[in-house]
C-alpha positions in Angstrom: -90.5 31.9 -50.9 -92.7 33.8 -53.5 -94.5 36.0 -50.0 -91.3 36.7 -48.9 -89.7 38.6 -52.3 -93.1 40.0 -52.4 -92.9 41.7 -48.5 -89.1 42.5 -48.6 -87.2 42.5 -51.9 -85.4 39.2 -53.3 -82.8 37.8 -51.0 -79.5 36.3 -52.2 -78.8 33.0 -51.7 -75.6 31.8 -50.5 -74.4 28.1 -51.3 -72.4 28.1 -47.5 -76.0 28.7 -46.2 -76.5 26.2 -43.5 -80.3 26.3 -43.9 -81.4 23.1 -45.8 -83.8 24.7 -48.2 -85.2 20.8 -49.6 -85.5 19.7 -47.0 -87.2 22.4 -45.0 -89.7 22.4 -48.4 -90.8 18.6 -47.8 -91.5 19.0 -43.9 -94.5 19.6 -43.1 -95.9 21.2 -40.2 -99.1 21.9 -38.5 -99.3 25.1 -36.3 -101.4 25.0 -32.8 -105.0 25.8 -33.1 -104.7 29.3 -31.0 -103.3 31.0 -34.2 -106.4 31.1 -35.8 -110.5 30.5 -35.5 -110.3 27.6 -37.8 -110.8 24.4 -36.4 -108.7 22.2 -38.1 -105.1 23.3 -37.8 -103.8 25.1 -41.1 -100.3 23.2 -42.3 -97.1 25.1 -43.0 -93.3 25.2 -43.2 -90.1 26.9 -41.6 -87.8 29.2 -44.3 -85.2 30.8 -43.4 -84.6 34.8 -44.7 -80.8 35.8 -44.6 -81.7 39.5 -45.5 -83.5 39.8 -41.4 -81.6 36.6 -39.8 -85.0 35.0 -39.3 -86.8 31.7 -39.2 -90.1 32.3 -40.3 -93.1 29.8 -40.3 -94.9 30.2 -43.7 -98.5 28.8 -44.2 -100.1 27.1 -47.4 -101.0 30.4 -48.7 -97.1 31.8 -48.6 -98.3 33.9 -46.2 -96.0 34.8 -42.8 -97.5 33.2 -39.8 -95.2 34.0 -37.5 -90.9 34.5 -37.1 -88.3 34.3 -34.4 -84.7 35.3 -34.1 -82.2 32.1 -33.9 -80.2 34.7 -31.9 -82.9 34.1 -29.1 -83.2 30.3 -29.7 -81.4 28.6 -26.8 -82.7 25.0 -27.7 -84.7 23.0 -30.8 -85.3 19.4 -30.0 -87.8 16.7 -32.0 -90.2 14.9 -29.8 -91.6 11.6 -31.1 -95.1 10.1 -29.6 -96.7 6.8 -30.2 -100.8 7.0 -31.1 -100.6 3.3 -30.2 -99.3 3.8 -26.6 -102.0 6.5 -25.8 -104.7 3.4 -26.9 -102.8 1.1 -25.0 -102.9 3.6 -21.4 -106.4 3.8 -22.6 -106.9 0.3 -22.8 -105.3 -0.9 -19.4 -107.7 1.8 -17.6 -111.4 0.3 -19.5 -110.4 -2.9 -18.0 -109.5 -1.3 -15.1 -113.0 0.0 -14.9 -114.8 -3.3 -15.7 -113.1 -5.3 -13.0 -115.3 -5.2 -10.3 -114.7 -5.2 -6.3 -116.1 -9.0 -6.5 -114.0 -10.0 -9.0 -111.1 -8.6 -6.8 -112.1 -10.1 -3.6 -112.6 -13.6 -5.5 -109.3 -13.7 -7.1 -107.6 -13.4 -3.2 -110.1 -15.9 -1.5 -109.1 -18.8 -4.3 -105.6 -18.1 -5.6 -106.2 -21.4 -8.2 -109.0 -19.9 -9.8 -107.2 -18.3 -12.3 -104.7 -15.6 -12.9 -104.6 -12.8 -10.6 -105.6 -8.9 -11.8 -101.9 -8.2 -12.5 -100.8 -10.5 -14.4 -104.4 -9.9 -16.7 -102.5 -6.5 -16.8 -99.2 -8.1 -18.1 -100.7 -9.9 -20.8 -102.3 -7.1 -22.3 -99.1 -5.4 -22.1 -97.0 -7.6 -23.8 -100.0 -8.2 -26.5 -99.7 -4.2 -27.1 -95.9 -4.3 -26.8 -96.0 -7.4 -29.6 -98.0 -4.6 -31.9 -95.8 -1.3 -31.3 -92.8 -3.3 -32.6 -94.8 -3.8 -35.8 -96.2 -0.4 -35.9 -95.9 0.8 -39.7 -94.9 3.9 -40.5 -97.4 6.9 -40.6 -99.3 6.0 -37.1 -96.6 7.9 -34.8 -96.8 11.6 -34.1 -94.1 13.8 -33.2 -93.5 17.4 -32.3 -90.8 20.0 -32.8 -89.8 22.5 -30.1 -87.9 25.4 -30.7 -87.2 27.4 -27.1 -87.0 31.4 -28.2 -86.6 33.9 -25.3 -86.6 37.2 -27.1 -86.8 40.5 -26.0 -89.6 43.1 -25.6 -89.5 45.8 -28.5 -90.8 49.3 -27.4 -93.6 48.7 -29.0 -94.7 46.0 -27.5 -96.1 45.1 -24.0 -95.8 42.6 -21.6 -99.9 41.3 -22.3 -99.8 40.8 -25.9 -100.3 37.1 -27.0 -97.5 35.1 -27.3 -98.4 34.2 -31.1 -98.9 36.5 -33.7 -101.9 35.8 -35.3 -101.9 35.5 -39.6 -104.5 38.0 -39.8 -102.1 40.6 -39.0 -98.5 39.7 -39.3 -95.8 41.6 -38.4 -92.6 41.6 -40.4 -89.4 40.9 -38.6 -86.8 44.0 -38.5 -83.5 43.8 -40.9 -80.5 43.4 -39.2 -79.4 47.0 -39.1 -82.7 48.2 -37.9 -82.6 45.4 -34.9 -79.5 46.5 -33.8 -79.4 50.1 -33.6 -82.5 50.6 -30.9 -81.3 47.5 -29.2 -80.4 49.6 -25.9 -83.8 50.4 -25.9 -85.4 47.3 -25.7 -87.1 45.6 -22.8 -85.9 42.2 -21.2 -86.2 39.2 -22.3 -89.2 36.4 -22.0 -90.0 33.2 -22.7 -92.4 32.7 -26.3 -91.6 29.3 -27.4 -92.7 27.3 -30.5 -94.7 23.7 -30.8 -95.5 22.3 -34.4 -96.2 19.0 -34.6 -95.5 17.4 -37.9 -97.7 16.2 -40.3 -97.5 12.1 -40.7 -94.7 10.6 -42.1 -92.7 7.9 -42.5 -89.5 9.1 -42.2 -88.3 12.2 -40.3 -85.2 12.5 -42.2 -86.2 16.3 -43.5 -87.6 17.6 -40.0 -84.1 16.6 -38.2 -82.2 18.4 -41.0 -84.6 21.5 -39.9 -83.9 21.1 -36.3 -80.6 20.7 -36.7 -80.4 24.0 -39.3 -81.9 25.6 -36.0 -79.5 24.9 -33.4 -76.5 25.8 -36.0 -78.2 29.1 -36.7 -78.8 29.7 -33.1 -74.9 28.6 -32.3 -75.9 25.8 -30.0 -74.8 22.9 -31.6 -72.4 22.6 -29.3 -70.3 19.8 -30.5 -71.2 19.7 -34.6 -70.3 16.9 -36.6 -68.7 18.6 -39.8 -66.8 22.0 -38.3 -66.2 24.5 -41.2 -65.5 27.8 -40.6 -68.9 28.9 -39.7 -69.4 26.1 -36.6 -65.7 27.0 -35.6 -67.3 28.6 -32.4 -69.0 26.0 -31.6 -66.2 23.2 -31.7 -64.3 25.6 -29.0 -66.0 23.6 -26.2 -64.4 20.5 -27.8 -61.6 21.2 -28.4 -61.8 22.1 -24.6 -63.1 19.2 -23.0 -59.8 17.2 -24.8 -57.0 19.6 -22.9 -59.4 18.4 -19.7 -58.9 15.0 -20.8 -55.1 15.3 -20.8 -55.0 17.3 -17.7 -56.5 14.6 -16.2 -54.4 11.9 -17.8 -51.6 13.8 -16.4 -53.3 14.3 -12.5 -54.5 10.8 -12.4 -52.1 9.2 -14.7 -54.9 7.0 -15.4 -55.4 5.7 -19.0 -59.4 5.6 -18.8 -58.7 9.4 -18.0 -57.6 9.8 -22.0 -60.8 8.2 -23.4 -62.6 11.1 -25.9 -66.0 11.7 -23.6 -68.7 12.2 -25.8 -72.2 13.6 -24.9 -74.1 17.3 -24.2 -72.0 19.2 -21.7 -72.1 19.2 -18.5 -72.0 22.0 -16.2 -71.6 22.3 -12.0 -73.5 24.6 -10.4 -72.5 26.1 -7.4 -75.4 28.0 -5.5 -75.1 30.0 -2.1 -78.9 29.6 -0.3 -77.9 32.6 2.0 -76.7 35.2 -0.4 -78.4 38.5 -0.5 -81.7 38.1 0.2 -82.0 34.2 0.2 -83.2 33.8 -3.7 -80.6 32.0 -4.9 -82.0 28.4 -5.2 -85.7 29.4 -5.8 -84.4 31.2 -9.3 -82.4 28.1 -9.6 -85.8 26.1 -10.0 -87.8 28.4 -11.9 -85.4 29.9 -14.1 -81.5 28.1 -14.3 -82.8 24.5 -14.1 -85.4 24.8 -17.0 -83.5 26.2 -19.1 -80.3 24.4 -19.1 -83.4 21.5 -19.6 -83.9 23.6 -22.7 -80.8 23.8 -24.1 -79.6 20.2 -23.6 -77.2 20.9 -20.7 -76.8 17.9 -18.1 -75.7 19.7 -14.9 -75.0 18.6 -11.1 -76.5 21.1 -8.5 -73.7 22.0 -5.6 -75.4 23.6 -2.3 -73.1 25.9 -0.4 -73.5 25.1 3.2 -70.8 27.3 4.9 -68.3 29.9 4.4 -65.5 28.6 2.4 -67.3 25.4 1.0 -67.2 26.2 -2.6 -63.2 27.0 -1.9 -63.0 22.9 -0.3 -65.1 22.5 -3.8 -62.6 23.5 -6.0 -59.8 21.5 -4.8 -58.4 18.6 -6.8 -59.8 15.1 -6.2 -57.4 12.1 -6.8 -60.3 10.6 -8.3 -60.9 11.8 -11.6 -64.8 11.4 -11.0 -66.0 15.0 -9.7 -62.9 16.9 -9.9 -64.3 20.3 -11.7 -62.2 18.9 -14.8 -64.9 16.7 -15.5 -67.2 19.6 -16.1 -67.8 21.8 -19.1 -68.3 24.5 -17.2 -68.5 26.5 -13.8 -72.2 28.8 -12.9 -71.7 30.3 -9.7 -75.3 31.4 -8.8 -74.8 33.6 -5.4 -73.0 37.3 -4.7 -69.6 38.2 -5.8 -68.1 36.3 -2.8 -69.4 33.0 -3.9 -67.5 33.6 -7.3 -64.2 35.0 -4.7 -64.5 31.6 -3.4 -64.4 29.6 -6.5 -61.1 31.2 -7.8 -59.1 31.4 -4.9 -59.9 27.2 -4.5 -58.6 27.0 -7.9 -55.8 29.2 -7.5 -54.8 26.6 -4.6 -54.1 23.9 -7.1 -51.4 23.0 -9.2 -52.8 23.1 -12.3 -54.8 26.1 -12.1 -53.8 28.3 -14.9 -54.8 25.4 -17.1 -58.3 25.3 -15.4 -58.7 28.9 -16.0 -58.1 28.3 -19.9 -60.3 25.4 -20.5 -63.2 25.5 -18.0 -65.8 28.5 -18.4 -67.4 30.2 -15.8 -70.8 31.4 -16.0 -72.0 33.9 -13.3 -75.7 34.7 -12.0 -76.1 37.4 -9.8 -78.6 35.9 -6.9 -76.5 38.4 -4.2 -76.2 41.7 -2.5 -74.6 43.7 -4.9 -74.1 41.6 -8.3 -71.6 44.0 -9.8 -69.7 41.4 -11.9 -72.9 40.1 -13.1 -73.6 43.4 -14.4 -70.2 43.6 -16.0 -70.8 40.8 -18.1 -74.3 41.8 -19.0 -73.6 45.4 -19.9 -71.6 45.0 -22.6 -75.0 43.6 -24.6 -77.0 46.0 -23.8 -79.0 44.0 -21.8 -81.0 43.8 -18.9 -79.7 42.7 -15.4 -81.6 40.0 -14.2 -81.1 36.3 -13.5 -82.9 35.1 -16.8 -80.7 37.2 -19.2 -77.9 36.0 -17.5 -79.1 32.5 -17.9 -80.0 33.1 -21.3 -75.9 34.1 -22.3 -75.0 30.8 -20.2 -77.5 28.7 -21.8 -76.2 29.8 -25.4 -72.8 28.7 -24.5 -70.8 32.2 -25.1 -67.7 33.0 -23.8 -65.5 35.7 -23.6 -61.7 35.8 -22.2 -61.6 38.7 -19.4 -58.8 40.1 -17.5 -57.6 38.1 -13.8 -55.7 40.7 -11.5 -53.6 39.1 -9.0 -53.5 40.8 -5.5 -50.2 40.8 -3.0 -51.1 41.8 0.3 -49.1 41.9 3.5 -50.2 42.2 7.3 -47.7 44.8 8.1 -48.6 48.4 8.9 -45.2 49.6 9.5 -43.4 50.7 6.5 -40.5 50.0 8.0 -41.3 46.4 8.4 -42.7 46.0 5.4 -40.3 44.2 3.5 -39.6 41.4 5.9 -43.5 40.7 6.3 -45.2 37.7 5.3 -47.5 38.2 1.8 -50.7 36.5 0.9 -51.9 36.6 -2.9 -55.3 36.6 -4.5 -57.3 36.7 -7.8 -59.4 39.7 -8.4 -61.8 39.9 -11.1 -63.8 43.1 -9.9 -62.2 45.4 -7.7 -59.5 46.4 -5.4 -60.6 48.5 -2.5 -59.3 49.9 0.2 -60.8 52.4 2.8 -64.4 54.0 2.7 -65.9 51.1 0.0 -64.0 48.3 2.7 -65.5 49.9 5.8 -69.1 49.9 3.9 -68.8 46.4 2.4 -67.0 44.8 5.4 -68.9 46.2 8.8 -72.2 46.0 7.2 -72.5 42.5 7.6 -74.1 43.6 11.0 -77.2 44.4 8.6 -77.1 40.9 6.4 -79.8 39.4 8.4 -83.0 42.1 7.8 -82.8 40.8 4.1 -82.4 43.7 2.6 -79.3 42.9 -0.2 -77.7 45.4 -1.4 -79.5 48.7 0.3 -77.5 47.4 3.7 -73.9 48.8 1.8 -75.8 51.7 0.8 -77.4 52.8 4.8 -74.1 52.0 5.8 -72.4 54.4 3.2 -74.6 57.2 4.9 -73.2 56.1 8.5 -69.6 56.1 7.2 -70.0 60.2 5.6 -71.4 61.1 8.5 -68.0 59.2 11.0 -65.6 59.7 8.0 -62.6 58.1 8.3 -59.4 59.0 6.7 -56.1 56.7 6.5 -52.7 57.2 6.1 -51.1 55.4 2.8 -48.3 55.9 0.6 -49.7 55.0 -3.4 -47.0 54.1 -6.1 -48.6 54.1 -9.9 -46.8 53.8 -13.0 -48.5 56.6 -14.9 -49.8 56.1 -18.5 -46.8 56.8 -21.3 -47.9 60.2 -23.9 -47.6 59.0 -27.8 -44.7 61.2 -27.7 -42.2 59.3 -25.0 -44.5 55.8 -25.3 -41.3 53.9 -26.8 -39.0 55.8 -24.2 -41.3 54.5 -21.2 -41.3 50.8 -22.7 -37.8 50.6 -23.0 -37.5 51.9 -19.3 -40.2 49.5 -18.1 -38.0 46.8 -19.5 -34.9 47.7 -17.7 -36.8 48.2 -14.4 -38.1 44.8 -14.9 -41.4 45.8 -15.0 -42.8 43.5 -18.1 -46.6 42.0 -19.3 -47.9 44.1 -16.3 -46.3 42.0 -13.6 -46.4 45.0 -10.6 -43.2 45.1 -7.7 -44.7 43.7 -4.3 -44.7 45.0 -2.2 -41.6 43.6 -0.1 -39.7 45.1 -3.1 -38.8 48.3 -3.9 -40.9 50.7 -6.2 -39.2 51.6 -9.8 -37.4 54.4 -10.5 -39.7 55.9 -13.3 -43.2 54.8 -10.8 -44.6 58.0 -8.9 -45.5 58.1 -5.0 -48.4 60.3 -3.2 -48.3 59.4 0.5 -51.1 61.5 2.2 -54.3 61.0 3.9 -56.5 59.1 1.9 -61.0 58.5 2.1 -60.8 55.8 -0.6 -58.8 54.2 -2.9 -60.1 52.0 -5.6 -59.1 50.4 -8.5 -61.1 49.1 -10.9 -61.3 45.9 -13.8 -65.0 46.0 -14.3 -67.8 48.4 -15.1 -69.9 48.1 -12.4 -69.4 47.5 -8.5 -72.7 47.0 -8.0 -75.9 46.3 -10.3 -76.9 49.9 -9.1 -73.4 51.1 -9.6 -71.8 51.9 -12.9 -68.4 53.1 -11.1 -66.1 52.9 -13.9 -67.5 53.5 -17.1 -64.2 53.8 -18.9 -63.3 49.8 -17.9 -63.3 46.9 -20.4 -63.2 43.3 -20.0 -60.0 42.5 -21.5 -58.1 45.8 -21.4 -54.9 45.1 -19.2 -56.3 48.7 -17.2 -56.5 49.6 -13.7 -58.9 52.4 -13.5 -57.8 54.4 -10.3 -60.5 56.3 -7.8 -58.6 58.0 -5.3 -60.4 60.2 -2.7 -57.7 62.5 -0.1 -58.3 63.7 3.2 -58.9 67.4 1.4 -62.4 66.1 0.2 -65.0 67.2 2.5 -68.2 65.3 3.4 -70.6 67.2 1.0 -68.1 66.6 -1.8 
């Protein structure tokens, strides 16, 4: 528009813009009365500004009302409203009014005098329901809802009003300049938009703008015309048919094959007893209405004992609530509610093909929430259930690395070989020693309620009784540029290829070094954090193939 060339240069058009510029032009819009002290509620219309990435309501005057981000948009939906049923709820409750007591008591002491209160009640109904079918066109309102949860700036506050008023607009930042303070932004919070349309017949041109919305704001989940831009978004798609064929194939049921069509559908899988007991209370205020939001169906899973989201996991014959059937995973609970989840699907068959076509959301409701943290940190954002929420409710994923753990009962090294092994997944840590000790023994202090802080009072107990334990630690070290192609080719004659590493029943390669010693701690990390409090390995990336090793020996005394 004419305001917007005037406030920040000429933009340039682009024909693959998925904004529909007519028909944004025809739909009209009226804006809540709290923007400004007139009483009658001053029309405008949405435009889109590729230069800042930003939807921006524009009034009459070409003047910039307000904006938001689609990048914070999780949802945009069109509500539709009949005048007419408002009268007719109106209507029922004068007559309700009118009919006396008398007139009540009459109509039960002589059933023949006529017809009874209720079916008075039904008549009028299907008198009203006779006019709504021949309402015309112009008498129905409707409203469009666009669900933003952006974050705080640093200059603004958590008390400022949730619309910004035309008297003093504020012009949204350019891209550039939105994402280079973006570590220093606040969290994010819920400022969504209502505009009810202006009467029309025909609500062709406000659905084109809604839809425009959700493709901007990548939550058109399943479009119907994919070009290179909505690529992203046909991923969950082209998901849901491998599910359909994996299912085919458990069941071998034909129905199985059927395309499903529909919004997704997540499970969600909360632990009531993690950490301090929160889980399902941020599940009502926070996960539920915003999966609402978005357009997400979901079925809520409650965790009643240890090990029942493992049984959860397993394959039903049944191809109605097997975990195939969903379009995603959220575990909302600790780190060992997500443990659970992925050693029940490592238990069946087909689990490598779960992991590839069925996400897994995480929201950290426990004690110490490191993984949650991992996935937020990246983003720069905050750690807290509603910016996790937020990522899920968008519908981003991101392929991160799976370690799989061999371990054997045996202390003897002697026996070692001949003892039985058990395997894993891992997607956080390995740890062994001083971190076990803390994280194992102080369960003892899980019932004060205290989350996290019980790892850390126990940590003080376990410096002050340090313990030290006797291990032997094999590594392959990291090749030099120089000798890199020498150590691959070795690597391939010692069989050790795609990171696969020797169990340990079998013997340790050649070109592998040993430390055996007394060791504090060993631990090797795949994520950033170990804890939401505890950025352990800064140098650890999601999908980097890399173990980052802590090791701590005997020769490290307790101030150290």
């Amino acid at each position: 528009t004419n305001s917007l060339k005037k406030m920040r240069g000429s933009s340039k058009s682009s024909s693959s813009s998925p904004w529909p510029k007519e028909a944004a032009a025809q739909a009209l819009f009226y804006l809540p009365n709290i923007l400004t002290d007139d009483p009658t509620p001053p029309a405008c219309r949405l435009a889109y500004d590729e230069s800042t990435h930003t939807i921006q309501i524009i009034s009459e005057e070409r003047e910039i009302i307000d904006w938001f981000s689609p990048d914070d948009v999780i949802g945009a939906k069109l509500e539709f409203q009949l005048d007419l049923e408002e009268k007719l709820n109106a209507d029922l409750a004068k007559r309700l009014e009118r009919t006396s007591l008398e007139e009540k008591e009459e109509s039960r002491s002589s059933p023949n005098c006529g017809c009874s209160l209720s079916e008075e009640m039904e008549g009028v109904k299907k008198d009203w329901s006779t006019l709504l079918g021949s309402v015309a066109p112009g008498t129905n309102t409707a409203t469009v809802k666009v669900y933003c949860y952006p974050r705080y700036t640093p200059s603004e506050t958590r008390y400022f009003s949730s619309w910004r008023t035309s008297n003093n607009p504020s012009l949204p930042p350019l891209k550039g300049e939105k994402e280079q303070d973006k570590e220093h932004w606040g969290e994010r919070y819920a400022r969504h938009r209502t505009l009810e349309v202006a009467p029309c017949g025909d609500f062709a041109n406000v659905l084109s703008v809604v839809r425009a919305i959700r493709k901007l704001a990548h939550v058109d989940f399943f479009p119907v015309e994919e070009d290179e831009k909505t690529k992203s978004s046909g991923i969950m798609q082209q998901r849901r048919d491998e599910r359909q064929k994996l299912m085919l194939k458990n069941n071998n049921d034909e129905s199985a094959s059927k395309d499903k069509k529909g919004p997704p559908k997540y499970l969600v899988i909360v632990n009531p007893f993690s950490g301090k007991k929160t889980a399902l209370s941020i599940y009502e205020s926070i996960t539920k209405p915003m999966l609402d939001e978005c357009g997400i169906e979901h079925d809520l899973f409650l965790t009643d004992y240890a090990g029942h989201a493992y049984e959860r996991m397993q394959f039903i014959p049944s191809k109605e609530g097997d975990i195939l059937e969903y379009d995603g995973i959220v575990s909302m609970g600790g780190d060992g509610n997500l443990h659970e989840i992925l050693q029940g699907i490592k238990a069946r068959e087909d689990a490598e093909d779960v992991l590839k076509n069925v996400p897994f959301g995480v929201i950290g409701c426990g004690s110490c929430n490191g993984f949650a943290k991992t996935l937020l940190f990246p983003s720069k954002e905050h750690y807290n259930p509603l910016e996790s929420t937020f990522y899920i409710a968008k519908g981003q994923t991101k392929p991160i690395d799976l370690s799989e753990h061999t371990v054997t009962s045996s202390n003897d090294i002697t026996t070692l070989k001949s003892s039985p092994t058990k395997s894993y997944y891992g997607f956080l840590a390995f740890c062994w020693a001083f971190i076990a000790d803390c994280d194992f023994e102080s369960e003892v202090l899980r019932c004060l309620g205290i989350g996290g802080l019980r790892v850390d009072l126990w940590a003080v107990w376990r410096v002050i009784n340090l313990r030290k334990y006797r291990a032997r630690f094999s590594y392959l070290p990291p090749p030099s540029k120089s000798d890199e192609t020498d150590n691959q080719s070795e690597e391939k004659k010692e069989g050790n290829i795609d990171g696969v590493l020797p169990l340990p029943t079998e013997d340790i390669p050649t070109n592998w070094k040993t430390i055996e010693d007394d060791f504090i701690l060993v631990w090797c990390h795949q994520a950033t954090h170990a804890g939401s409090n505890a950025h352990s390995s800064p140098m650890s990336k999601l999908q980097d193939g890399v173990f980052q090793v802590m090791l701590i020996r005997s020769s490290c005394s307790r101030y150290e």
